[in-house]
Backbone as ProteinMPNN parsed JSONL, in Angstrom:
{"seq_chain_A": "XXXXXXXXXXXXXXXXXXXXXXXXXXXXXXXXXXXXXXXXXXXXXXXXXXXXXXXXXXXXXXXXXXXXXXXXXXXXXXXXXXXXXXXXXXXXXXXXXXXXXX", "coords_chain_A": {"N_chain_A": [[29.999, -10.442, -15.149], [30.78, -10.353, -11.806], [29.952, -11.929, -8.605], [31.405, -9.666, -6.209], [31.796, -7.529, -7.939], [29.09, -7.679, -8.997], [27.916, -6.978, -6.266], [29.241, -4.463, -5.506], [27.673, -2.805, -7.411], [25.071, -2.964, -6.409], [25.471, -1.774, -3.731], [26.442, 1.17, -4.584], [24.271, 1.971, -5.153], [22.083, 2.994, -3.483], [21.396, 4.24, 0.014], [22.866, 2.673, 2.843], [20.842, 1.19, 5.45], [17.948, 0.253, 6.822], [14.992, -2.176, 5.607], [11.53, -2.237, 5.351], [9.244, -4.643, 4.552], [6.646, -5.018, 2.969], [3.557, -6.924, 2.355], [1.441, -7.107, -0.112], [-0.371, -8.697, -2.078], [-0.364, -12.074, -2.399], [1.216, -12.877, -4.323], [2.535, -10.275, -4.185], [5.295, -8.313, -2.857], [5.904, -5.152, -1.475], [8.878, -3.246, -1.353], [10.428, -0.773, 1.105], [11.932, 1.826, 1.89], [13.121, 1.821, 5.357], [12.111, 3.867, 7.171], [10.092, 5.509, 5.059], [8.583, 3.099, 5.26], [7.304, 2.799, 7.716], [6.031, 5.547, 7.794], [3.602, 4.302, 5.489], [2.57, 3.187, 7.284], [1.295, 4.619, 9.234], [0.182, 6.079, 8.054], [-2.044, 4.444, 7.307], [-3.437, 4.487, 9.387], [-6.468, 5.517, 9.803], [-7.361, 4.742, 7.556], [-10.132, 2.943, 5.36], [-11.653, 0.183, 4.302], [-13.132, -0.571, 0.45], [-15.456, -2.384, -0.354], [-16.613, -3.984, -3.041], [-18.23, -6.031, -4.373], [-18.946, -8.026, -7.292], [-21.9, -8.164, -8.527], [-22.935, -7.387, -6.351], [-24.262, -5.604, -3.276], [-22.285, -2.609, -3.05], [-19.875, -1.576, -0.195], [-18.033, 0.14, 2.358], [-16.225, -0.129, 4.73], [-14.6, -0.667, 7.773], [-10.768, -1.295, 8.006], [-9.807, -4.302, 8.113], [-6.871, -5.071, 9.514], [-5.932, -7.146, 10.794], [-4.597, -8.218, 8.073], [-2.852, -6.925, 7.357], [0.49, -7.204, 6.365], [3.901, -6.472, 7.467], [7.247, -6.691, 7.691], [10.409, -6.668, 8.676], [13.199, -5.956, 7.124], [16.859, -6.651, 6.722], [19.571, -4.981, 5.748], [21.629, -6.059, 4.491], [20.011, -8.965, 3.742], [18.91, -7.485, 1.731], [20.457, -6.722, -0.148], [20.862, -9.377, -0.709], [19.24, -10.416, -2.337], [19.141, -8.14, -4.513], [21.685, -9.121, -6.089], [21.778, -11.27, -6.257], [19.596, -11.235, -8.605], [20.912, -9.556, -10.29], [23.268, -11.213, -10.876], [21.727, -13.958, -11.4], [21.438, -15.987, -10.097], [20.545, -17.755, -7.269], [18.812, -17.087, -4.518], [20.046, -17.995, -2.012], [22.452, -18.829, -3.145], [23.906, -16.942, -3.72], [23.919, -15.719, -1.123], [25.664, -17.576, 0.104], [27.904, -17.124, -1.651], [28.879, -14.661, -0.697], [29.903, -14.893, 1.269], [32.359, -16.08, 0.925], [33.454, -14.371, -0.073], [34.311, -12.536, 2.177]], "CA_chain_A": [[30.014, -9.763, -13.871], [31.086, -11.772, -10.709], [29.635, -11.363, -7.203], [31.966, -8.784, -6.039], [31.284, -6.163, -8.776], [27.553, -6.729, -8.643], [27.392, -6.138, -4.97], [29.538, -3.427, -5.871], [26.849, -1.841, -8.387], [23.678, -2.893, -5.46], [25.684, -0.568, -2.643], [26.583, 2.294, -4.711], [22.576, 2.833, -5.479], [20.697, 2.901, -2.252], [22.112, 4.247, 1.289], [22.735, 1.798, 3.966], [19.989, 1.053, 6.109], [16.846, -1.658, 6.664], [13.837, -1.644, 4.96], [10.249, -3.097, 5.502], [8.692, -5.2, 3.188], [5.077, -4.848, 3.287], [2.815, -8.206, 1.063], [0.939, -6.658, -0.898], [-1.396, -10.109, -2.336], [0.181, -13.537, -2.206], [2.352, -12.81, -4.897], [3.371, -9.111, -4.242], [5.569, -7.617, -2.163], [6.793, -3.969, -1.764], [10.068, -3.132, -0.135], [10.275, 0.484, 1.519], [13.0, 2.159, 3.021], [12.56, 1.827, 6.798], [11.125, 5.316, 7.184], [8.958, 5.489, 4.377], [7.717, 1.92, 5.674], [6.674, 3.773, 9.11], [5.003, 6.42, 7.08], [3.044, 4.107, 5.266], [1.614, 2.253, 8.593], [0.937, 5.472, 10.268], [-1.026, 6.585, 6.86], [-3.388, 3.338, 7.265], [-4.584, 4.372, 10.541], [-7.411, 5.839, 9.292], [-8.253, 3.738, 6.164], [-11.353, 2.04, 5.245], [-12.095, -0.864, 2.858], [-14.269, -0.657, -0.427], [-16.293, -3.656, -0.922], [-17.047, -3.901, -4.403], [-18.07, -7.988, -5.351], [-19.626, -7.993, -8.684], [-23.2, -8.036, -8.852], [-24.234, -7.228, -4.793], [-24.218, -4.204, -2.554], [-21.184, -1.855, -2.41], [-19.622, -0.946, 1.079], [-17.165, 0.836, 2.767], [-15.568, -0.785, 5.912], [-13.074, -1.216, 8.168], [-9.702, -2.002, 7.186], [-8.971, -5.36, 8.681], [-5.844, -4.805, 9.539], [-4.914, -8.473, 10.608], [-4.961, -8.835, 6.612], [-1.656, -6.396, 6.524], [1.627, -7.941, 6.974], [5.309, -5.858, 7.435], [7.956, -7.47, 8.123], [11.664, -5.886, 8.438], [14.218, -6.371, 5.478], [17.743, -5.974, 6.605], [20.338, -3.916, 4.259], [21.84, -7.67, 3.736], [19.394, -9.225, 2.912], [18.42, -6.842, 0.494], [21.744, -6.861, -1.294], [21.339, -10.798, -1.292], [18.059, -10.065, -3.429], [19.431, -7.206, -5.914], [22.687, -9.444, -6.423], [21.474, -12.66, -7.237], [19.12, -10.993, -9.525], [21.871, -9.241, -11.609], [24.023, -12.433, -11.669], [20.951, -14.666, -12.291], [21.666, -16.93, -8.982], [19.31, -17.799, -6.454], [19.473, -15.705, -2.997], [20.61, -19.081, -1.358], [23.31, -18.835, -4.263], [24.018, -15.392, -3.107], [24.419, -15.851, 0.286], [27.199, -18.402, 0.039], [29.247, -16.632, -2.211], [29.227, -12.92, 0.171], [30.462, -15.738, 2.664], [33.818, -15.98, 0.451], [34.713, -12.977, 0.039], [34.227, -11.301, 3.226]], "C_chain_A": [[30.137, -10.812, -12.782], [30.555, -10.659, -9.452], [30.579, -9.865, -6.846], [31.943, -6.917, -6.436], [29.517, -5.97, -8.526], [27.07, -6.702, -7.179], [27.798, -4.224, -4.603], [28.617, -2.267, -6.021], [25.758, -1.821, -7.43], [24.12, -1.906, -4.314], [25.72, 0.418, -3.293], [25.026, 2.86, -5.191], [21.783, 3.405, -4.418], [21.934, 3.55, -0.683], [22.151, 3.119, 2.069], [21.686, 1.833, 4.782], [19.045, 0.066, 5.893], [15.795, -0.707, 6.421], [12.81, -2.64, 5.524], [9.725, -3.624, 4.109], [7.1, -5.355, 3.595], [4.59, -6.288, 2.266], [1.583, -7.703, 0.985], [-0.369, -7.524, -1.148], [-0.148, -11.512, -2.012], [1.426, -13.525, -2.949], [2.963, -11.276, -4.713], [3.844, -8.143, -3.209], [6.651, -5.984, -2.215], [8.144, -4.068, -0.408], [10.243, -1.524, -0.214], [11.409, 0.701, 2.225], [12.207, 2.444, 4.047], [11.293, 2.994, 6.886], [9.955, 5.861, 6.409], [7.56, 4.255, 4.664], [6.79, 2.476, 6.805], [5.362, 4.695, 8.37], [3.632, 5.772, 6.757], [2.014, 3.483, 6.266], [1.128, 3.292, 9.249], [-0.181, 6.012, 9.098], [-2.366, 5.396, 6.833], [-4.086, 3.215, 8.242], [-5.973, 4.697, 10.708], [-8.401, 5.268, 8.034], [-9.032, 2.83, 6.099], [-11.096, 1.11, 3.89], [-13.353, -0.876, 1.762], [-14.374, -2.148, -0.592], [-17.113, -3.785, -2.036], [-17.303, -5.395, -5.0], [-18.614, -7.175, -6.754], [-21.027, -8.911, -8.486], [-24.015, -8.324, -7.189], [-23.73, -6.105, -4.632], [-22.756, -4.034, -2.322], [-20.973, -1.513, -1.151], [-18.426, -0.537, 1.235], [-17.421, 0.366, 4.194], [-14.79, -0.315, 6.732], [-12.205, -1.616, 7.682], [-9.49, -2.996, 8.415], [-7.876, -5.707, 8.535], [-5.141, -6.061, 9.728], [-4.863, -8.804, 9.1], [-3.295, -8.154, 6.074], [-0.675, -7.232, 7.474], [2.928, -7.09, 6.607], [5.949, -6.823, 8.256], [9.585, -6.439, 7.701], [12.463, -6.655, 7.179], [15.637, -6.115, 6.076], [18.578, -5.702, 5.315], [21.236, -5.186, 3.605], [21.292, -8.485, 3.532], [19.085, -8.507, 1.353], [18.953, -7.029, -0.48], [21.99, -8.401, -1.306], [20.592, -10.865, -2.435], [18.505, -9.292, -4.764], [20.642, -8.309, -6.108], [22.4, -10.731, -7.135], [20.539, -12.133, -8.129], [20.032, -10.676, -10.901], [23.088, -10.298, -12.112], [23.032, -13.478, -12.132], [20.872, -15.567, -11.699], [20.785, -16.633, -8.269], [19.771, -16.907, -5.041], [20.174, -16.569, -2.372], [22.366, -19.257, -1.942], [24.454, -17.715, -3.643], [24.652, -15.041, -2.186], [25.915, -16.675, 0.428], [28.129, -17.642, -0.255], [29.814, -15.577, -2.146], [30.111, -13.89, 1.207], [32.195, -15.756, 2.215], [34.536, -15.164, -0.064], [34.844, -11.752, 1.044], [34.977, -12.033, 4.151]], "O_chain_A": [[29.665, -11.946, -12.866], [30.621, -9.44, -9.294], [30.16, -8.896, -7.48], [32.008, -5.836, -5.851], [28.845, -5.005, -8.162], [25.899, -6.419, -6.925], [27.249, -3.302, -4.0], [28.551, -1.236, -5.352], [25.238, -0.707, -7.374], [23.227, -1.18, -3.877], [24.88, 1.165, -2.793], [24.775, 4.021, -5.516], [20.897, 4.242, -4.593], [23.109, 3.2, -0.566], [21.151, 2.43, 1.864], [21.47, 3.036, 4.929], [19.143, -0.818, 5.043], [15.563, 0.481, 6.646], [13.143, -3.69, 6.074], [9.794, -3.147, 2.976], [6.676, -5.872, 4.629], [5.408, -6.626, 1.411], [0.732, -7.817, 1.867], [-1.395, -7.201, -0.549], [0.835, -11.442, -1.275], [2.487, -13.975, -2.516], [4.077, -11.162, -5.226], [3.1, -7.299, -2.71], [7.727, -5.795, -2.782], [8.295, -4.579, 0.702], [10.224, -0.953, -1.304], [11.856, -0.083, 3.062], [11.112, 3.007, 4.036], [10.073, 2.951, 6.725], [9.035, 6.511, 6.905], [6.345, 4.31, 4.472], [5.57, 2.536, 6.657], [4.145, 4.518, 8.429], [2.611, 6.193, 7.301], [0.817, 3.329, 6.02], [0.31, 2.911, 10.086], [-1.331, 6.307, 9.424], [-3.476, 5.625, 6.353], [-5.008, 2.417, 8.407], [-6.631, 4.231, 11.638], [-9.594, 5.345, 7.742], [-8.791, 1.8, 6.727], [-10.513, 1.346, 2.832], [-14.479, -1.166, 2.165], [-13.471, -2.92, -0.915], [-18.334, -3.685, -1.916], [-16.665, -5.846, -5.951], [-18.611, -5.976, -7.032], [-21.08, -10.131, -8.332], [-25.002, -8.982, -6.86], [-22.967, -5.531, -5.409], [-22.043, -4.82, -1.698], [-21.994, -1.007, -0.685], [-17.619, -0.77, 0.335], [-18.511, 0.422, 4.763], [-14.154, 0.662, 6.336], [-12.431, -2.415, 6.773], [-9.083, -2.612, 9.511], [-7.566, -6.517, 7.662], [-4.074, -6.301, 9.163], [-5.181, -9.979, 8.922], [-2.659, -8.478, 5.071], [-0.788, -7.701, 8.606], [3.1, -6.957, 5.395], [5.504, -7.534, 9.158], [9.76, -5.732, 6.709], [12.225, -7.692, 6.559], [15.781, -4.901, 5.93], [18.335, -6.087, 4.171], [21.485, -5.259, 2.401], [21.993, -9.28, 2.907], [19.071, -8.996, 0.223], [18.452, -7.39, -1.545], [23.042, -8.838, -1.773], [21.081, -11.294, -3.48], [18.275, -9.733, -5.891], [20.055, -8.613, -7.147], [22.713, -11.101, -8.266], [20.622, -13.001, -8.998], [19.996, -11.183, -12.022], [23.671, -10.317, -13.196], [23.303, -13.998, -13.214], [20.259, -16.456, -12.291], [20.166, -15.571, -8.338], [20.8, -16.3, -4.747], [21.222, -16.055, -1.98], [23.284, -19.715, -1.261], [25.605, -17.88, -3.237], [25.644, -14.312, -2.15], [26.996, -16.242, 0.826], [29.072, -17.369, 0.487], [30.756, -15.188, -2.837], [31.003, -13.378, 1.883], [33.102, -15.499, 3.007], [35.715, -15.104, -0.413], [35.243, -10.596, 0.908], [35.252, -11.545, 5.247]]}, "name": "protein", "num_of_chains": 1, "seq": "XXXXXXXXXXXXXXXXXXXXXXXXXXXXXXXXXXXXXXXXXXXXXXXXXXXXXXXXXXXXXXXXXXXXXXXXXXXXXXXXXXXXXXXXXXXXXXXXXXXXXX"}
């Protein structure tokens, strides 16, 4: 498969548009279409934190919200991400080689 086809196969899945990427822990991040991203920030206005250590008192908190991080995704980026995955190239990889055929 060469660039071309698998950007091919990453547009015909998903509509056009930007997404949010929410980080999850250090290592995990979700990516949301825009609108569902919204959703989810307007659903955490209300949410509390369980405090569960192991072996002290349970609580229920505040969500310290400086702790969440969104950040926008555009729809090219994205397709630098799904593309170098299915060829096996780095996104840096990726990027270059949308540069030569557009």
């Amino acid at each position: 498969m060469d660039y071309a086809q698998a950007l091919k196969k990453v547009q015909s899945r998903k509509p056009k548009g930007n997404y949010l990427l929410f980080t999850l822990d250090y290592n995990t991040k979700v990516v949301l279409p825009y609108a569902d991203g919204l959703a989810l920030i307007a659903s955490l206005n209300n949410a509390e934190q369980l405090n569960d250590p192991y072996n002290a008192q349970h609580s229920i908190t505040e969500l310290d919200k400086g702790k969440l991080n969104f950040t926008n995704l555009s729809q090219d980026e994205y397709e630098h991400y799904k593309v170098a995955a299915l060829l096996g190239i780095t996104v840096a990889e990726a990027k270059e080689q949308r540069l030569t055929i557009t």
